[in-house]
N, C-alpha and C positions, 0 to 999 in steps of 0.2 A: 395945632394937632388936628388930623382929619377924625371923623368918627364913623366910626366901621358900622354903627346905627342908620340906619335911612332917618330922614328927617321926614317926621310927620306933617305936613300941610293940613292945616285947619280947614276943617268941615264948615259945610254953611251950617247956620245953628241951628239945633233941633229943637224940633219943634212939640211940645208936649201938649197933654190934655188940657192943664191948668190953662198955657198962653192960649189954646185956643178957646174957649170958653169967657177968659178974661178974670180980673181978679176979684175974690169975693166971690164966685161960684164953688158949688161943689157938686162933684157926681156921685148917684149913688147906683148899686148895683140894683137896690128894691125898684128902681123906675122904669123895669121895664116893660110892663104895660099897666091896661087899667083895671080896674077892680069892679065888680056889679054886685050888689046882693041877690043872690039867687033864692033863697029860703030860712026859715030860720036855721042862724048858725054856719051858713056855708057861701062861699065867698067862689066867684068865676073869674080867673083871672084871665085876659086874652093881650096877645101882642098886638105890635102897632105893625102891620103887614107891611107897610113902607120904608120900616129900617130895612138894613143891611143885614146879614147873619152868618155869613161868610165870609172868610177872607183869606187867598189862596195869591201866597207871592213867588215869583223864583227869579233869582238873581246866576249870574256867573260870578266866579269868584276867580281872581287870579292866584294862580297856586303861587309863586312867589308871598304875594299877600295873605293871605287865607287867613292866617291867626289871629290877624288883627282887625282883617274883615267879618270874620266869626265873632268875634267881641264886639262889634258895633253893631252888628245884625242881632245878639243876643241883648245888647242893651237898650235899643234905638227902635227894635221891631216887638221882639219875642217877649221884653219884660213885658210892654206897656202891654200886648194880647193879654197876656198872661195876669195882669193886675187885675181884670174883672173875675171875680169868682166865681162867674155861672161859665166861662169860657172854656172850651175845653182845645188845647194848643199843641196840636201835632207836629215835630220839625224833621225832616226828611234831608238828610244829606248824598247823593248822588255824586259818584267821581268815575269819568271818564278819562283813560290816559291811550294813547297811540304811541308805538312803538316803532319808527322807523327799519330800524333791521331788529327790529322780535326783544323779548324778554330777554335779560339774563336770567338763569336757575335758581340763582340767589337771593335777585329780588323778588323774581315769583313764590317761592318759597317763603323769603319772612314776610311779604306782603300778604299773603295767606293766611297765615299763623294769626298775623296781629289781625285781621280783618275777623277772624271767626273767635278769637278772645275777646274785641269789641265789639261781637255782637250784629256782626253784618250780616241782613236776612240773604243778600245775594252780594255773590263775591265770586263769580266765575269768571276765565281768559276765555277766550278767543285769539 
């Protein structure tokens, strides 16, 4: 019997903080910079200017795929952002469609509805 499922093809392997780092490391969130005594009682903490502090990705996504590509970009990207606790992790979803001979009414319609119940800050045709 065929299966009306696509078949997933295996990913190269992902690649996580631990393998890179190696085993018996561990990261911690307090190391990101260094510490000076400034006076009694008070402590100057200043970053290492050389790291990184941003990180701004965009992908296309195949709308066929998207589901399954949204779960691997939420597990594979966004958790591991999101695992440092000083990180602060913004994700912006953008969909652009072309309509050959134009909209139907119907789907402009509930494409509307559903767009402004989930919270789309821009949802306008053209």
């Amino acid at each position: 019997m065929i299966s009306d499922y696509p078949v997933k093809l295996s990913r190269k392997p992902k690649t996580s903080l631990s393998s890179k780092l190696g085993e018996g490391s561990s990261v911690s969130s307090n190391n990101l910079g260094s510490s000076s005594q400034v006076g009694p009682g008070t402590t100057q903490t200043t970053t290492d200017p050389s790291k990184s502090k941003t990180f701004i990705g965009t992908v296309d996504v195949n709308a066929a795929t998207a589901k399954m590509r949204f779960v691997e970009i939420a597990e594979d990207i966004i958790a591991l952002l999101a695992s440092d606790a000083k990180a602060n992790v913004r994700v912006s979803v953008e969909i652009s469609t072309d309509f050959l001979d134009g909209v139907s009414d119907q789907i402009k319609r509930v494409v509307s509805e559903n767009a402004a119940s989930l919270g789309f800050k821009n949802r306008s045709w053209e």
